[in-house]
N, C-alpha and C positions, 0 to 999 in steps of 0.2 A: 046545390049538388055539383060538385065535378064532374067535370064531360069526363067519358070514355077513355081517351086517346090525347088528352091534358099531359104536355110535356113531352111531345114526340115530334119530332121533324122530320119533315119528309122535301126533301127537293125534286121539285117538276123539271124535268129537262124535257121539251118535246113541244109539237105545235099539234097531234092528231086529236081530236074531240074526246076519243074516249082516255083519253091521257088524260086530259083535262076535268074532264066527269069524275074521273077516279079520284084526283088528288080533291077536286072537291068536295066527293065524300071525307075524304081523310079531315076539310075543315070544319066539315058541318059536323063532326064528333070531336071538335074539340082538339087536332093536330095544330102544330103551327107551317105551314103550308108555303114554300119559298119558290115563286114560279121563276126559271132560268131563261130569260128572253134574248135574241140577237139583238146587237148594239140599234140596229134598225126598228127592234121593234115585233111582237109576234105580229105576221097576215093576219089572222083571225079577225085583229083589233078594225078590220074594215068589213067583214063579211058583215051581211045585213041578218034583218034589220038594223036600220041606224036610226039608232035616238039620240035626236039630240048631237048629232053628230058623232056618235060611239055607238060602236055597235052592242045591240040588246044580248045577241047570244055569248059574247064575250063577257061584258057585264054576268054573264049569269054562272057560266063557266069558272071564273075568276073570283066568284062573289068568298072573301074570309080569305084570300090569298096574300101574301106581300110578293113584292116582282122587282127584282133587280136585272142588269142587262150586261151582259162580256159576249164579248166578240166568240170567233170560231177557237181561235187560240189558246184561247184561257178555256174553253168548255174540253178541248182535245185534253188540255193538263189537267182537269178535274177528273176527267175518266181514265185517267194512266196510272195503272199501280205501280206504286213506290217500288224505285230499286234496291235493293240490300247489300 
């Protein structure tokens, strides 16, 4: 059976929990889910628990996600509408 939402992208920009809740719904029905992190890395990736040295609520957050990383600069010119 094809998921739901098979063939839809949605890009995560943001670090709040319920950000993160949400686009994970979008993976768990089958979205392809593109988490936008600072070049440093989301905080989150330390909040506890930590297993294993990662943190578990990240892991679960995150879980069907892919994550790539740009700086402040590049994220400003992804949200700037095209001039005409």
């Amino acid at each position: 059976m094809k998921a739901r939402l098979s063939g839809v992208r949605v890009v995560e920009i943001g670090s709040l929990p319920a950000g993160a809740y949400a686009a994970r719904l979008f993976a768990d029905f089958g979205a392809e889910v593109i988490k936008v992190e600072p070049s440093d890395g989301d905080s989150n990736r330390c909040f506890p628990p930590l297993i294993e040295g990662g943190s578990g609520w990240f892991a679960y957050l995150n879980y069907g996600k892919k994550s790539v990383t740009a700086d402040k600069v590049e994220l400003e010119g992804l949200l700037r509408a095209p001039t005409c």
